[in-house]
Biopython code that builds the backbone (N, CA, C, O; Angstrom):
import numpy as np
from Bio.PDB.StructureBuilder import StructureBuilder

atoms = [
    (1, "UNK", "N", (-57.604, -22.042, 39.377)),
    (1, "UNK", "CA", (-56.281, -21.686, 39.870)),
    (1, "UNK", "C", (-56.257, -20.200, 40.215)),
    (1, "UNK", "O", (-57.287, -19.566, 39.991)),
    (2, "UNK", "N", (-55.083, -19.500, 40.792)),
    (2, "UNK", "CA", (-55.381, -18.059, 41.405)),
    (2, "UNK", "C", (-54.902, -17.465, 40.216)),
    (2, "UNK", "O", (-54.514, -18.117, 39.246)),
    (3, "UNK", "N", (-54.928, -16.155, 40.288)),
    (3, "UNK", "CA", (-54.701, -15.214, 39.251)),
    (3, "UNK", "C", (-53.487, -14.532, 39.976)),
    (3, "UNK", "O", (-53.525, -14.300, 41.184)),
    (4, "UNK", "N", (-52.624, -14.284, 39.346)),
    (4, "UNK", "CA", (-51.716, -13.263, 39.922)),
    (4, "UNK", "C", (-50.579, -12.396, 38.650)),
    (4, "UNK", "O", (-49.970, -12.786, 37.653)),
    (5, "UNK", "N", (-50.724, -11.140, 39.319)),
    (5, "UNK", "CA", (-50.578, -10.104, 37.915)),
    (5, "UNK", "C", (-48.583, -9.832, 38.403)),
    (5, "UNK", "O", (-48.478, -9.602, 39.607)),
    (6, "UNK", "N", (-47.478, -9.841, 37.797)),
    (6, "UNK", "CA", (-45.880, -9.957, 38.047)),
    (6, "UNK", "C", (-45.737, -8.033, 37.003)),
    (6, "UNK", "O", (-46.416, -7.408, 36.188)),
    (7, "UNK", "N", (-44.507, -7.859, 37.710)),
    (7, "UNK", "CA", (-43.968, -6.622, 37.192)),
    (7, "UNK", "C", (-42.677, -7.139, 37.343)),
    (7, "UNK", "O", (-42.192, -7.639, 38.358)),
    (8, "UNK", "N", (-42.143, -6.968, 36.202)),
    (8, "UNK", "CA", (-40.224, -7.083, 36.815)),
    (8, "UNK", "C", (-39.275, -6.111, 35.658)),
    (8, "UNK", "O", (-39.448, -5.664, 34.523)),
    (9, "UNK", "N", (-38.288, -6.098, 36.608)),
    (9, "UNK", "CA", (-37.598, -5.405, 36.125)),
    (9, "UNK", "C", (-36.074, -5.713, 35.618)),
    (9, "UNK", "O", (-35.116, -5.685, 36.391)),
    (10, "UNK", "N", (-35.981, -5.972, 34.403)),
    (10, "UNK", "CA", (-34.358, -6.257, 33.701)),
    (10, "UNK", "C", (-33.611, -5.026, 33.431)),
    (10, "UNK", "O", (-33.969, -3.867, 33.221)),
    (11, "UNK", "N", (-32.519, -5.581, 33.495)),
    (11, "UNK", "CA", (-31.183, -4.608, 33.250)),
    (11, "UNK", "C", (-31.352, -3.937, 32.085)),
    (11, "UNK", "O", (-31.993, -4.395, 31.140)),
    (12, "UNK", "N", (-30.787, -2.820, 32.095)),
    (12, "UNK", "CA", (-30.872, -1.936, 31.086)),
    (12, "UNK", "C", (-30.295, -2.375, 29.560)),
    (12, "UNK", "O", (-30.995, -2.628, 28.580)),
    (13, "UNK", "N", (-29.119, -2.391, 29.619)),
    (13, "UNK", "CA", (-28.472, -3.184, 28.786)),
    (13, "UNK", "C", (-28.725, -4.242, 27.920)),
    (13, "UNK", "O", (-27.928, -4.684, 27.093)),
    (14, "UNK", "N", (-29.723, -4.589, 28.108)),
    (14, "UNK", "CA", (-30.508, -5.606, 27.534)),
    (14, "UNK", "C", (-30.565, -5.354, 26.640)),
    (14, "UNK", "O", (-30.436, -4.138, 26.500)),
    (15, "UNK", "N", (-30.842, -6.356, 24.981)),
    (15, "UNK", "CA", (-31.817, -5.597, 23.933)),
    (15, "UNK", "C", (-33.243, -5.583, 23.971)),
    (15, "UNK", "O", (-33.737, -6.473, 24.664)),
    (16, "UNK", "N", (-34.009, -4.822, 23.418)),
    (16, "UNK", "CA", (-35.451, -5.201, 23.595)),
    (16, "UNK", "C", (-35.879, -6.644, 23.624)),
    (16, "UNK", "O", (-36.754, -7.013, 24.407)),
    (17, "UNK", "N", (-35.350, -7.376, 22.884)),
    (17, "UNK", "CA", (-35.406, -9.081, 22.249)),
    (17, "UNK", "C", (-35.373, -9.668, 23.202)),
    (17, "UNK", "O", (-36.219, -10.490, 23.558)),
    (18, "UNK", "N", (-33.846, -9.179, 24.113)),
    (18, "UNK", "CA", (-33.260, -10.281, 24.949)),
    (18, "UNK", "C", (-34.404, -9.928, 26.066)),
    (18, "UNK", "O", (-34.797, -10.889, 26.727)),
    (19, "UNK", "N", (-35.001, -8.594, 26.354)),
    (19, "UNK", "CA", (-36.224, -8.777, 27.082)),
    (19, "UNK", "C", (-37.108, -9.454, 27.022)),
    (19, "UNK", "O", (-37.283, -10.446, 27.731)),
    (20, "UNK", "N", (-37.950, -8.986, 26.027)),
    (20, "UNK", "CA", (-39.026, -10.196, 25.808)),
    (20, "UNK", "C", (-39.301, -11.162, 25.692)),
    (20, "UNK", "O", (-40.445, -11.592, 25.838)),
    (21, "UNK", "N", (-37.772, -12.149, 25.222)),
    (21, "UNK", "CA", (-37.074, -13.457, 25.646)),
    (21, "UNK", "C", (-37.301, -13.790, 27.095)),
    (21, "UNK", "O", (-37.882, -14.806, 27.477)),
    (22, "UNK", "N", (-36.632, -12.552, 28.129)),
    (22, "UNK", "CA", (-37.111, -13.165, 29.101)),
    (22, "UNK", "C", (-38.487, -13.402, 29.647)),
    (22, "UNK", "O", (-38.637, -14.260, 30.517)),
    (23, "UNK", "N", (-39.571, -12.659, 29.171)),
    (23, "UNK", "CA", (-40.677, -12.579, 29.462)),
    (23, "UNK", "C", (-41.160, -14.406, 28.824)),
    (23, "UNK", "O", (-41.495, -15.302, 29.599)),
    (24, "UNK", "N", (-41.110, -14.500, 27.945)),
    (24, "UNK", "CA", (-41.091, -15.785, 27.666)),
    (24, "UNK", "C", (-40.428, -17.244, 28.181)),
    (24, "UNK", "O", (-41.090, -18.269, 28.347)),
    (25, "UNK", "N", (-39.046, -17.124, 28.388)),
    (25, "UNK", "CA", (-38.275, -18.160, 29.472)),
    (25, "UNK", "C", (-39.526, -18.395, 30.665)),
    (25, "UNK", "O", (-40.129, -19.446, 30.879)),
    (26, "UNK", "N", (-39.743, -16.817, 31.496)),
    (26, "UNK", "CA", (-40.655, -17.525, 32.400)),
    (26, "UNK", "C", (-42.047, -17.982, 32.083)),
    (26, "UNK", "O", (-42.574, -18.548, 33.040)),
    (27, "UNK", "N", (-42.897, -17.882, 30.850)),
    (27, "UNK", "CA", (-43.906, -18.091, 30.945)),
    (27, "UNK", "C", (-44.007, -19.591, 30.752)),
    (27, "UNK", "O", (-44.946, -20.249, 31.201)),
    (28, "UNK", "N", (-42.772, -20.216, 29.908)),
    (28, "UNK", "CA", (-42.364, -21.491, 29.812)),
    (28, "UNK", "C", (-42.026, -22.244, 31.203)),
    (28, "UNK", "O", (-42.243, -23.446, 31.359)),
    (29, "UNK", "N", (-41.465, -21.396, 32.208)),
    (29, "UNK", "CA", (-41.187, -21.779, 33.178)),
    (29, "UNK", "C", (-42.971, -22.273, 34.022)),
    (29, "UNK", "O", (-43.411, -23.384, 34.317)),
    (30, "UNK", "N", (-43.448, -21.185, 34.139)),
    (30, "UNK", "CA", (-44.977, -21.782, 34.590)),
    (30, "UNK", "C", (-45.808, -22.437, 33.897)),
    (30, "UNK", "O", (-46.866, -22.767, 34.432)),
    (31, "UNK", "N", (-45.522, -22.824, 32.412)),
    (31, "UNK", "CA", (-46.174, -24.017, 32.079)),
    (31, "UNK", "C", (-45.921, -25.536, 32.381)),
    (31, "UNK", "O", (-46.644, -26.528, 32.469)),
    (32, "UNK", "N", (-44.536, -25.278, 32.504)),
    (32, "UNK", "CA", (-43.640, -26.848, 32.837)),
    (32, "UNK", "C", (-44.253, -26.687, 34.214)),
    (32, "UNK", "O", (-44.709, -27.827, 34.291)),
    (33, "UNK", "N", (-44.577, -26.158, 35.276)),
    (33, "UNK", "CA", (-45.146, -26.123, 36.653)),
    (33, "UNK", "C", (-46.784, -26.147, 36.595)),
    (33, "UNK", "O", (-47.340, -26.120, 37.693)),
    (34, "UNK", "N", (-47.546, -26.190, 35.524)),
    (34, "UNK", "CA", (-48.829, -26.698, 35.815)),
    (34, "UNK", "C", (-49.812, -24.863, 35.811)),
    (34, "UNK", "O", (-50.885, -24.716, 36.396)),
    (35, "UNK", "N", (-49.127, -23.763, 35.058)),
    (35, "UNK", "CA", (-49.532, -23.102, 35.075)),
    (35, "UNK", "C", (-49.527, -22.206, 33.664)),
    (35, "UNK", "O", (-48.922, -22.643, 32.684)),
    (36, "UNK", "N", (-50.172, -21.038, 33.618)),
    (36, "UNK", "CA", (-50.254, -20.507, 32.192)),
    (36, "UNK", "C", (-50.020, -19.122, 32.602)),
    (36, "UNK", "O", (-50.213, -18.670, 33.731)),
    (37, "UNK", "N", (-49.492, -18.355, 31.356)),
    (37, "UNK", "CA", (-48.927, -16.989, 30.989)),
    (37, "UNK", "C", (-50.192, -16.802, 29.760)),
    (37, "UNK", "O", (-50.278, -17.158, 28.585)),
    (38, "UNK", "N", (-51.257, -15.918, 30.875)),
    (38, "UNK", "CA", (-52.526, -15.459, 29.881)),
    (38, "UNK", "C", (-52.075, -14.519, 28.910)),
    (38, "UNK", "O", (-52.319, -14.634, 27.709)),
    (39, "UNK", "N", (-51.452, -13.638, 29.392)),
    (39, "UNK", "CA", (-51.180, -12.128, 28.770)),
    (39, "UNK", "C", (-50.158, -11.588, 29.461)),
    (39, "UNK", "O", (-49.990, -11.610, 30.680)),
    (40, "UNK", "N", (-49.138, -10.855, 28.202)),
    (40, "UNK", "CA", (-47.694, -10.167, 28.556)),
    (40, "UNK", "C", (-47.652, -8.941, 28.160)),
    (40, "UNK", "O", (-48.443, -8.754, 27.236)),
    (41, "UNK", "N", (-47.138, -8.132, 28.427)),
    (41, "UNK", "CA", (-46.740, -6.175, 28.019)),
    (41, "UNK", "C", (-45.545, -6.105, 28.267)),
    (41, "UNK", "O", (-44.986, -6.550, 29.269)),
    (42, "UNK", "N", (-44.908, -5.353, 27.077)),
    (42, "UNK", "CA", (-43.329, -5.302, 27.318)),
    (42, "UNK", "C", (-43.378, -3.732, 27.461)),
    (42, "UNK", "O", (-43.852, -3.117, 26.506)),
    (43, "UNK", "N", (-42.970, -3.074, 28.473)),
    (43, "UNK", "CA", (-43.649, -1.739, 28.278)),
    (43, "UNK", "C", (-41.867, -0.805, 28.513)),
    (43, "UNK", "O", (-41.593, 0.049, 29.357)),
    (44, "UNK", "N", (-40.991, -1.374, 27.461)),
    (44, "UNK", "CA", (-39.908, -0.810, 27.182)),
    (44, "UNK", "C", (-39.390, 0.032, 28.390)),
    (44, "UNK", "O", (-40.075, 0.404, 29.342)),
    (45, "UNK", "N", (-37.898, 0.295, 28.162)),
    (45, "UNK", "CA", (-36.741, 1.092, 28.825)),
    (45, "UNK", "C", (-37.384, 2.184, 30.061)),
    (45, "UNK", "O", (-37.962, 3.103, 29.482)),
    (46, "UNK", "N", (-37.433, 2.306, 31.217)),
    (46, "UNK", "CA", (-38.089, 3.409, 31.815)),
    (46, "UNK", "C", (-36.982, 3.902, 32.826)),
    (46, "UNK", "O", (-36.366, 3.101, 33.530)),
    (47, "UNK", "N", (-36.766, 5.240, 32.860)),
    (47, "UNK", "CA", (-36.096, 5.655, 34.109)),
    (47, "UNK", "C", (-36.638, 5.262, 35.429)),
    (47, "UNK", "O", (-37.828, 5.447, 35.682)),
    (48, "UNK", "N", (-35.742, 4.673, 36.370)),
    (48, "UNK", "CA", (-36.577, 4.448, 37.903)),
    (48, "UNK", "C", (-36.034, 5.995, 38.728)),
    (48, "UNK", "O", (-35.364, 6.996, 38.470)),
    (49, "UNK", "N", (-36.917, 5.329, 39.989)),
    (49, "UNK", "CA", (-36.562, 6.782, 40.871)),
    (49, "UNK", "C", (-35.464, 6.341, 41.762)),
    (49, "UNK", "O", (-35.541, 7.044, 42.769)),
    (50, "UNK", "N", (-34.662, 5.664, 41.847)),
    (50, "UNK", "CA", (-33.655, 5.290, 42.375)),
    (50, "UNK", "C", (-32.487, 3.945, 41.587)),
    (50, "UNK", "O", (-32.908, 3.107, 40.789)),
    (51, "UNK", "N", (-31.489, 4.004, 41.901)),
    (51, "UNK", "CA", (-30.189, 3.353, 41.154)),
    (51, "UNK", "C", (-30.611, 1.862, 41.581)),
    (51, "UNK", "O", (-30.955, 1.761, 42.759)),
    (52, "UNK", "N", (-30.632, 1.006, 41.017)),
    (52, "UNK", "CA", (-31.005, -0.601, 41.605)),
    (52, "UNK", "C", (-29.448, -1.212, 40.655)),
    (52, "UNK", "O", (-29.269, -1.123, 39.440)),
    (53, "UNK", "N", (-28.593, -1.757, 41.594)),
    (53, "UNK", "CA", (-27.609, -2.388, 40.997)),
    (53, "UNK", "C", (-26.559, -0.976, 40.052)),
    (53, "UNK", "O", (-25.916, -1.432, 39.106)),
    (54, "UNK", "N", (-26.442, 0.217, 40.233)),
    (54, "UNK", "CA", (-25.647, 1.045, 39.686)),
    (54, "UNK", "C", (-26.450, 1.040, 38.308)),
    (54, "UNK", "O", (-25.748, 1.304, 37.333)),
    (55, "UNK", "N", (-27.817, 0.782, 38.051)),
    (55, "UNK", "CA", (-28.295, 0.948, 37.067)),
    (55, "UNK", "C", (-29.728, 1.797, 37.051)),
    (55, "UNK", "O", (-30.756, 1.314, 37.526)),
    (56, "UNK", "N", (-29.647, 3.643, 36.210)),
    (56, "UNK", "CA", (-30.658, 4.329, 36.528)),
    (56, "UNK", "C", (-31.981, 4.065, 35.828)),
    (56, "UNK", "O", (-33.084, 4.533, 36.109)),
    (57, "UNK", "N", (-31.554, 2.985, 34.589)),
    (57, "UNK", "CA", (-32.340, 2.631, 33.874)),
    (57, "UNK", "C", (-33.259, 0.970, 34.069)),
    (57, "UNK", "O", (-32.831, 0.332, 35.031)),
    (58, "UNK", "N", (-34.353, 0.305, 33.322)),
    (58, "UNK", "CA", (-34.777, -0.717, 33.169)),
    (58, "UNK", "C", (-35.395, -1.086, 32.329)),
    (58, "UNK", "O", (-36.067, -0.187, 31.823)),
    (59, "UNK", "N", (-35.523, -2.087, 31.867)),
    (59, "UNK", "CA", (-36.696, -2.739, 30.759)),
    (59, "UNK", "C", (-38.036, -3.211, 31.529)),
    (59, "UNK", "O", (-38.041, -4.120, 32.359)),
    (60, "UNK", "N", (-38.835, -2.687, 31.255)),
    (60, "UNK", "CA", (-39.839, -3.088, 32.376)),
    (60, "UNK", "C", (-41.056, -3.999, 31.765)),
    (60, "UNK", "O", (-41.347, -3.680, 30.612)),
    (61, "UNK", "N", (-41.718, -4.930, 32.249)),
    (61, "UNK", "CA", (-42.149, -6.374, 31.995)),
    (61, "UNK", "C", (-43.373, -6.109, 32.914)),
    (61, "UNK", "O", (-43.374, -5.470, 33.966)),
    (62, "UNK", "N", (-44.744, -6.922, 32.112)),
    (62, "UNK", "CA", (-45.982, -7.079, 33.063)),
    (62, "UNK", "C", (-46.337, -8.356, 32.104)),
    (62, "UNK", "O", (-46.253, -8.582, 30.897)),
    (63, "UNK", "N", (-46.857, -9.203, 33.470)),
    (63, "UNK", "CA", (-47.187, -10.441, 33.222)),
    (63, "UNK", "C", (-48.961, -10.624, 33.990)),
    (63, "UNK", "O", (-49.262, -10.248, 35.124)),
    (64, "UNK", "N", (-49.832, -11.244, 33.057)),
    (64, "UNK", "CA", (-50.860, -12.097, 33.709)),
    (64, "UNK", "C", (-50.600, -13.237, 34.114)),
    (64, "UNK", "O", (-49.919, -13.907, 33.338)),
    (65, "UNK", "N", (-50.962, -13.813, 35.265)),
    (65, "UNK", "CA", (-50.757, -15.415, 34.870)),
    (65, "UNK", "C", (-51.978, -15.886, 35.318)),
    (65, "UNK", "O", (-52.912, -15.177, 35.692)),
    (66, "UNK", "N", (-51.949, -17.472, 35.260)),
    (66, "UNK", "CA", (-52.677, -18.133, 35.929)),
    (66, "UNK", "C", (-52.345, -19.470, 36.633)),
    (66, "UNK", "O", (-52.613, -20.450, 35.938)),
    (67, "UNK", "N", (-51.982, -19.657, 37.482)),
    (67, "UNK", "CA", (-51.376, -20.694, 38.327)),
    (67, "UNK", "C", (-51.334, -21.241, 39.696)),
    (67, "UNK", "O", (-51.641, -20.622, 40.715)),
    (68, "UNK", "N", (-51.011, -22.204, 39.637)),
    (68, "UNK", "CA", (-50.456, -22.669, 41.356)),
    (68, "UNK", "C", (-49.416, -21.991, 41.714)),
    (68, "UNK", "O", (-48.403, -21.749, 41.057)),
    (69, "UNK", "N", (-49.771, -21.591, 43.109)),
    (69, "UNK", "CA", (-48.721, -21.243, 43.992)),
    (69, "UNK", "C", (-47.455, -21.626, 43.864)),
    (69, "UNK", "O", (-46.642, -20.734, 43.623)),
    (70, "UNK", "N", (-46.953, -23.071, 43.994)),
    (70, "UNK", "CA", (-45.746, -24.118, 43.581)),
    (70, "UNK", "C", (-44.799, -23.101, 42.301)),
    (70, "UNK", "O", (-43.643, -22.691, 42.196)),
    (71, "UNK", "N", (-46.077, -23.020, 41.479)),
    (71, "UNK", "CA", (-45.437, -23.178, 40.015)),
    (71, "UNK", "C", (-44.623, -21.145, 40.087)),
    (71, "UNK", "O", (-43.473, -20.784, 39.839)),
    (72, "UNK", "N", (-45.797, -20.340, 40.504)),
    (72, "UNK", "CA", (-45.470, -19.169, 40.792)),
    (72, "UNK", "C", (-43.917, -18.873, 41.798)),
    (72, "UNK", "O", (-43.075, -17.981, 41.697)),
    (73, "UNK", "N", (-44.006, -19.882, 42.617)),
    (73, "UNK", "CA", (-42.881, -19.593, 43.800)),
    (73, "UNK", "C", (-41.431, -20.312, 42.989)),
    (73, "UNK", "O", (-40.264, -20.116, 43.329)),
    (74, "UNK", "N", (-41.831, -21.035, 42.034)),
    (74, "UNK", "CA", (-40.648, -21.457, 41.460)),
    (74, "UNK", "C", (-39.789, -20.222, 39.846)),
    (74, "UNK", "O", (-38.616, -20.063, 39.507)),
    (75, "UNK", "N", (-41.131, -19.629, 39.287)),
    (75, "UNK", "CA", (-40.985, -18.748, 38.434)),
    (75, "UNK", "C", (-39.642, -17.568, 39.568)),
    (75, "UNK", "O", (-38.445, -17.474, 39.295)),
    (76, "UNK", "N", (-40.378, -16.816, 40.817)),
    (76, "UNK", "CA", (-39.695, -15.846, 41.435)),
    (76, "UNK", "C", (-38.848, -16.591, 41.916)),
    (76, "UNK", "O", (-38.011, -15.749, 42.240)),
    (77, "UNK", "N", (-38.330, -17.778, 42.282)),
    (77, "UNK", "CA", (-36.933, -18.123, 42.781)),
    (77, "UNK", "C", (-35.979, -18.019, 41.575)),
    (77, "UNK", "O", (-34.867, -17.504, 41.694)),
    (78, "UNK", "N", (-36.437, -18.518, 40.413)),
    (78, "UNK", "CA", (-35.643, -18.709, 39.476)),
    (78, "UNK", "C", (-35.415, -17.049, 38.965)),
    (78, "UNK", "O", (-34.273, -16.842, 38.555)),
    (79, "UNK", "N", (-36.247, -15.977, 38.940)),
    (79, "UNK", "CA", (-36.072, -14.780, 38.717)),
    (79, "UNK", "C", (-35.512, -13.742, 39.491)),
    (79, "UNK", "O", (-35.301, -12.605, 39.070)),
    (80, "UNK", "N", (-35.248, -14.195, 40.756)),
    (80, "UNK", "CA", (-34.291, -13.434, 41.833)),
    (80, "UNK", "C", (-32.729, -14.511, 41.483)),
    (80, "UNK", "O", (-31.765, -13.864, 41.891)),
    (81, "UNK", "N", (-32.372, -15.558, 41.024)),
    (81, "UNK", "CA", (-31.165, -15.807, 40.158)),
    (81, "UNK", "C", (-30.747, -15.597, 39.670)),
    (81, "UNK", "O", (-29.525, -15.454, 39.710)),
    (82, "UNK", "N", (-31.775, -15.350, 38.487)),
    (82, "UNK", "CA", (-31.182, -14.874, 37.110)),
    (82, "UNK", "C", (-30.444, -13.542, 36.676)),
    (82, "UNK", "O", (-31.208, -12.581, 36.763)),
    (83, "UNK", "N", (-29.704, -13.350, 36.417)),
    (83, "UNK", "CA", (-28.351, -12.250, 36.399)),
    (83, "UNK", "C", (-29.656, -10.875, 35.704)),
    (83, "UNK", "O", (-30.048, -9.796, 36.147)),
    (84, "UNK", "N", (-29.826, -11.333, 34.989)),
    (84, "UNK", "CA", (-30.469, -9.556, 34.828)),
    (84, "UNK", "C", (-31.731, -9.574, 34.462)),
    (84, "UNK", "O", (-32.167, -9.491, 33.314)),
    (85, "UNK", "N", (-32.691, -9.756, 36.081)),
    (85, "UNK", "CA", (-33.636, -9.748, 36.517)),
    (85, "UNK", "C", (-33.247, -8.893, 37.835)),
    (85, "UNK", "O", (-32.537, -9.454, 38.670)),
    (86, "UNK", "N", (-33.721, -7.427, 38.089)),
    (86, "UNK", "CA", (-33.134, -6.933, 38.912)),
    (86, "UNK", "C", (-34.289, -6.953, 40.440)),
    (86, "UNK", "O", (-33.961, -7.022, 41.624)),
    (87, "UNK", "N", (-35.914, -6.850, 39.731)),
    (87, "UNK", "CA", (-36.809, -6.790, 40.638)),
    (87, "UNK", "C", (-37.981, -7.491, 40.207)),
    (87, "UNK", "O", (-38.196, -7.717, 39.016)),
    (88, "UNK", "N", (-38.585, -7.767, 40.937)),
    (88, "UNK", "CA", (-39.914, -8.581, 40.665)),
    (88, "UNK", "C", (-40.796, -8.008, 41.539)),
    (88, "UNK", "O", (-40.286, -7.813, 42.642)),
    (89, "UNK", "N", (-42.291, -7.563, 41.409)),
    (89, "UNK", "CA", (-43.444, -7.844, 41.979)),
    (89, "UNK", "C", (-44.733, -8.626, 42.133)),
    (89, "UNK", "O", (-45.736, -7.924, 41.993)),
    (90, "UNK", "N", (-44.891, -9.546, 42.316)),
    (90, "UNK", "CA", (-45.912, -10.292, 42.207)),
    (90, "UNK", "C", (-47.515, -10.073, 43.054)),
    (90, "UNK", "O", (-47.760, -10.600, 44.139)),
    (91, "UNK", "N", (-48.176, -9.471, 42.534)),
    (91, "UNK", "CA", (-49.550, -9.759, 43.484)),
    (91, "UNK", "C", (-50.829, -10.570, 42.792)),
    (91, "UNK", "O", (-51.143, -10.874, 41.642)),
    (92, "UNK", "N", (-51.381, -10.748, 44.082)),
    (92, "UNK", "CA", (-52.700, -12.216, 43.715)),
    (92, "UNK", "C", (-53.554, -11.339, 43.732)),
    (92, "UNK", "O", (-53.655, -10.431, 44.557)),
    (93, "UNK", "N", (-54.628, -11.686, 42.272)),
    (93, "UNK", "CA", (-55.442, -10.711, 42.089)),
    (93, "UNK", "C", (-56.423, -11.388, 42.271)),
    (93, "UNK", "O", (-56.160, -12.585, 42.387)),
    (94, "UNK", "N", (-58.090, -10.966, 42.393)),
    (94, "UNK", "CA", (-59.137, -11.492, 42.093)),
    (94, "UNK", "C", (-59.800, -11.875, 40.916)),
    (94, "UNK", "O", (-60.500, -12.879, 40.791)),
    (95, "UNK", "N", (-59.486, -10.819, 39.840)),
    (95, "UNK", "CA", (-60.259, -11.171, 38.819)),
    (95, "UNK", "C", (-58.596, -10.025, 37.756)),
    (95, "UNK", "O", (-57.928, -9.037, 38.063)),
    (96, "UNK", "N", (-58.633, -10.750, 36.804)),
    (96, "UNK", "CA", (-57.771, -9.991, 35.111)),
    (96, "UNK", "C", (-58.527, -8.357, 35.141)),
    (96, "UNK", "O", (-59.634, -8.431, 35.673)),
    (97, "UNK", "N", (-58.286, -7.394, 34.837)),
    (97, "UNK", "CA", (-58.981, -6.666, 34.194)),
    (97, "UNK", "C", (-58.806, -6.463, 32.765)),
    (97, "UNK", "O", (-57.780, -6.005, 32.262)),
    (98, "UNK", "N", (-59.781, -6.798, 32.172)),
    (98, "UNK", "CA", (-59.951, -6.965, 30.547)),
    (98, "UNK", "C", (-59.154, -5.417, 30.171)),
    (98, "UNK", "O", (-59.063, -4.379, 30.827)),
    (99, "UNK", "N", (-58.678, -5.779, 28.901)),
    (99, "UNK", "CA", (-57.862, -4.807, 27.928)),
    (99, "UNK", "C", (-56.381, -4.544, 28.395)),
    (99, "UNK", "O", (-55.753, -5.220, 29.209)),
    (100, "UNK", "N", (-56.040, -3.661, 27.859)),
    (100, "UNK", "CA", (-54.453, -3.390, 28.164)),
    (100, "UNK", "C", (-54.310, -2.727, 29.908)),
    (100, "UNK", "O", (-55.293, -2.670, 30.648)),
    (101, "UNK", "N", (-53.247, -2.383, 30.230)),
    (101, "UNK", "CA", (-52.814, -2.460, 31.480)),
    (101, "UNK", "C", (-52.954, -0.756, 31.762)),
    (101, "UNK", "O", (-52.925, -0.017, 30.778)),
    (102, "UNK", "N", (-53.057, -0.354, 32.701)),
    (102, "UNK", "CA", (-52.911, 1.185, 32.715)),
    (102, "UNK", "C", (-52.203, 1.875, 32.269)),
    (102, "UNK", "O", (-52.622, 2.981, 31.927)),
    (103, "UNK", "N", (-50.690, 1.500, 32.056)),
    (103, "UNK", "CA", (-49.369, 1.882, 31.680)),
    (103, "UNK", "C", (-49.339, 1.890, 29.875)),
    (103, "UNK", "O", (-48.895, 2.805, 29.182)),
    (104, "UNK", "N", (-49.813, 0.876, 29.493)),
    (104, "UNK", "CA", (-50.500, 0.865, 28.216)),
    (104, "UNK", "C", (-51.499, 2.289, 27.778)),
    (104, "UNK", "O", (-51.058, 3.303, 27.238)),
    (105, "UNK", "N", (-52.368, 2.139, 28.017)),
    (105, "UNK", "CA", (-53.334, 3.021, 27.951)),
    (105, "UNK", "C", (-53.136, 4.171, 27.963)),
    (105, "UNK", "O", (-53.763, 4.856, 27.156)),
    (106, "UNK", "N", (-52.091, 4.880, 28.979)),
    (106, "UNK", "CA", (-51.309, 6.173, 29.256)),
    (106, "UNK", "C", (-50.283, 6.063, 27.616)),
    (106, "UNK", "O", (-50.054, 7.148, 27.081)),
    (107, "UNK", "N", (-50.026, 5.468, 27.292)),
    (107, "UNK", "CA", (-48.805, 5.133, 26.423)),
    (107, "UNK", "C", (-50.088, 5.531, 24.916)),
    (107, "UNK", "O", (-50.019, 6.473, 24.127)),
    (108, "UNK", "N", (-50.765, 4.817, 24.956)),
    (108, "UNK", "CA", (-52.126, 4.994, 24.080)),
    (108, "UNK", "C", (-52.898, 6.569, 23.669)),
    (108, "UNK", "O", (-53.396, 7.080, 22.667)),
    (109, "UNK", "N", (-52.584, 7.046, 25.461)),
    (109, "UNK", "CA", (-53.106, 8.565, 24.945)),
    (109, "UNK", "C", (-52.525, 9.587, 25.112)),
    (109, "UNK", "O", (-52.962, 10.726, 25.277)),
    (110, "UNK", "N", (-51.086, 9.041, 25.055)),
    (110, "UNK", "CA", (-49.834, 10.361, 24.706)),
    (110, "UNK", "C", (-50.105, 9.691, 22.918)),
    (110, "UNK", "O", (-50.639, 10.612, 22.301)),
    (111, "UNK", "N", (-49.963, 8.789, 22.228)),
    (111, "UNK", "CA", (-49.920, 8.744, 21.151)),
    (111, "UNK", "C", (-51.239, 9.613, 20.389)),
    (111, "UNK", "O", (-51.145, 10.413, 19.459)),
    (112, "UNK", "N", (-52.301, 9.233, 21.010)),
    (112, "UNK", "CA", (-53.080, 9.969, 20.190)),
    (112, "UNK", "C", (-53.320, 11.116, 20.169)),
    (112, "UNK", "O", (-54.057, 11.656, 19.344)),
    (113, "UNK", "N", (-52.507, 11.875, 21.427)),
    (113, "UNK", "CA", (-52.384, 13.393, 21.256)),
    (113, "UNK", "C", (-51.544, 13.968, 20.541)),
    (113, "UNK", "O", (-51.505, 15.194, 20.434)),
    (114, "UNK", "N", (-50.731, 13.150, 19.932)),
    (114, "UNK", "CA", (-49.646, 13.711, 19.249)),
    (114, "UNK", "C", (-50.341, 13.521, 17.767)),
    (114, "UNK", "O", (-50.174, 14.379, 16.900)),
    (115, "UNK", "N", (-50.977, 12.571, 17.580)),
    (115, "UNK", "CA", (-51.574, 12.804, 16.263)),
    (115, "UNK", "C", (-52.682, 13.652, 16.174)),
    (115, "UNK", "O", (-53.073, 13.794, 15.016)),
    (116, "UNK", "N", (-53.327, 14.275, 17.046)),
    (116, "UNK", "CA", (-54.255, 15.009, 16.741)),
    (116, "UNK", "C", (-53.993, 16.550, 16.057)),
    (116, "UNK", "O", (-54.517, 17.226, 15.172)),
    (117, "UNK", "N", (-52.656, 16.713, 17.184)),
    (117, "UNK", "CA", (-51.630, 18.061, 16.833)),
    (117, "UNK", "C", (-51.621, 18.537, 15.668)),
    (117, "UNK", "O", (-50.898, 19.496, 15.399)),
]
sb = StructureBuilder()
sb.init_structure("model")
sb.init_model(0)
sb.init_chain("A")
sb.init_seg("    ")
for serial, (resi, resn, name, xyz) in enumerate(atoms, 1):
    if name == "N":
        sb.init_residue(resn, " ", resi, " ")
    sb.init_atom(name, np.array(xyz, "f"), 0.0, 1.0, " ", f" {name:<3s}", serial, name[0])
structure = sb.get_structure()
């Protein structure tokens, strides 16, 4: 099946929970469609560079998957519905890259500079 790596973006307002809830709703959503949610990153609250919906803030979401097209095109219909799901990106990748995500990793080595201090 293809690989394809999702970024989205929920309303601020959210709690962390009710985020990662959603990260889950859809991964349930592409299993009932014949597909799988390899790996998720909840990579918390981030300022954007522009207002989306009168909101300066987001909870921001990265998804692996692995699936049919069908099952993928039904995840982003149902996520351009859903009330606080503000953006989605989806691209088809070739291959996962093993370990955490870049955004991770950056997050990884602000922490360990602060403990070195």
């Amino acid at each position: 099946m293809p690989l394809y790596e999702h970024v989205m973006i929920a309303r601020q307002d959210l709690s962390n929970t009710q985020a990662e809830g959603l990260i889950e709703h859809f991964g349930t959503v592409l299993a009932d469609n014949g597909g799988k949610l390899l790996e998720n990153e909840y990579w918390g609250v981030k300022t954007m560079a522009y207002k989306i919906n009168k909101n300066r803030k987001g909870h921001y979401a990265f998804m692996r998957t692995d699936a049919p097209a069908p099952a993928v095109q039904e995840m982003e219909r149902l996520m351009r519905l859903h009330d606080d799901v503000m953006r989605v990106l989806t691209i088809k990748v070739d291959a996962h890259e093993e370990g955490p995500s870049i955004q991770m990793q950056k997050r990884d080595d602000r922490d360990g500079r602060r403990e070195r201090r």
